[in-house]
N, C-alpha and C positions, 0 to 999 in steps of 0.2 A: 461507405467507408467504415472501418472497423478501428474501433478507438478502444484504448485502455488509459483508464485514471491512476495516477500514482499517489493522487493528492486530493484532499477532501473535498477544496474549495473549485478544483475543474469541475470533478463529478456534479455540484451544484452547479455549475453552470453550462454542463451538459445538457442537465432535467432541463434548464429552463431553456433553453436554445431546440428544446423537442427533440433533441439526439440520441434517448436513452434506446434506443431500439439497436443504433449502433455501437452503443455501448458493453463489452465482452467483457470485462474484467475493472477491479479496482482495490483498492486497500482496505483493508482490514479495519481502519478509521471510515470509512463513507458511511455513514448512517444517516445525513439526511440529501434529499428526502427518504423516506423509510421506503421507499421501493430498492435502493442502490440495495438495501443489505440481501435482496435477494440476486444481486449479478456475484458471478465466482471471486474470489480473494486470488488478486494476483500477488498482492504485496502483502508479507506480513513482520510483524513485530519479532524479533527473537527472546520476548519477553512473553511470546504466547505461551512455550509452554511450565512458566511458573503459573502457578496460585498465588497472587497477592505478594508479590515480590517484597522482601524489604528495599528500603534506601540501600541500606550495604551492598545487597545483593545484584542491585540496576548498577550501583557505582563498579562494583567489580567486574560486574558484565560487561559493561562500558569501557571498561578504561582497558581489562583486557581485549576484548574486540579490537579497538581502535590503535592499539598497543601492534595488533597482525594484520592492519590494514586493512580490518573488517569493519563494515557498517554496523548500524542498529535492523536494521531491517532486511526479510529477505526476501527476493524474487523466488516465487514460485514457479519455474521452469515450464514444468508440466503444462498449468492452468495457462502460462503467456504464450505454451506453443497451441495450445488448441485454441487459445483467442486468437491468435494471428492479424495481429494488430498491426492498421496501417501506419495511425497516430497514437503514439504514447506521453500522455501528458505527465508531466514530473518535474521537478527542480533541484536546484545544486543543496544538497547537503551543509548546511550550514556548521561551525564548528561550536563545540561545547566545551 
């Protein structure tokens, strides 16, 4: 089965369930265990590409984003078609 993690806390319990072999992808947040940061980034921040954003700068980003119906985060197309993913684990977007 070919899984991809959207969220930090599957990814950890993917590791422990012995699954990371079928693990193809996950977010840009997996860091532990420190093996996740070697599978590809499917998900990432649209904060990746500042340096040290300010506050103003996330607030503006944000509020414009969400202002066009757009998220914080974005699906990396490419990376999700080459993992070809049976299960994608993820959750509802919570609001700010």
């Amino acid at each position: 089965m070919r899984l991809c993690s959207f969220i930090p806390s599957a990814t950890e319990i993917i590791y422990l369930l012995e699954q990371e072999d079928n693990l193809f992808g996950v977010t840009h947040e997996c860091d532990y265990p420190y093996a996740a940061l070697d599978k590809p980034n499917v998900v990432r921040s649209v904060f990746d590409e500042f340096q040290d954003p300010t506050s103003e700068e996330i607030n503006s980003v944000i509020s414009e984003r969400l202002k066009n119906g757009l998220g914080i985060y974005q699906i990396d197309e490419e990376v999700l078609a080459t993992a070809q993913p049976e299960v994608i684990f993820t959750q509802q977007v919570c609001e700010v």
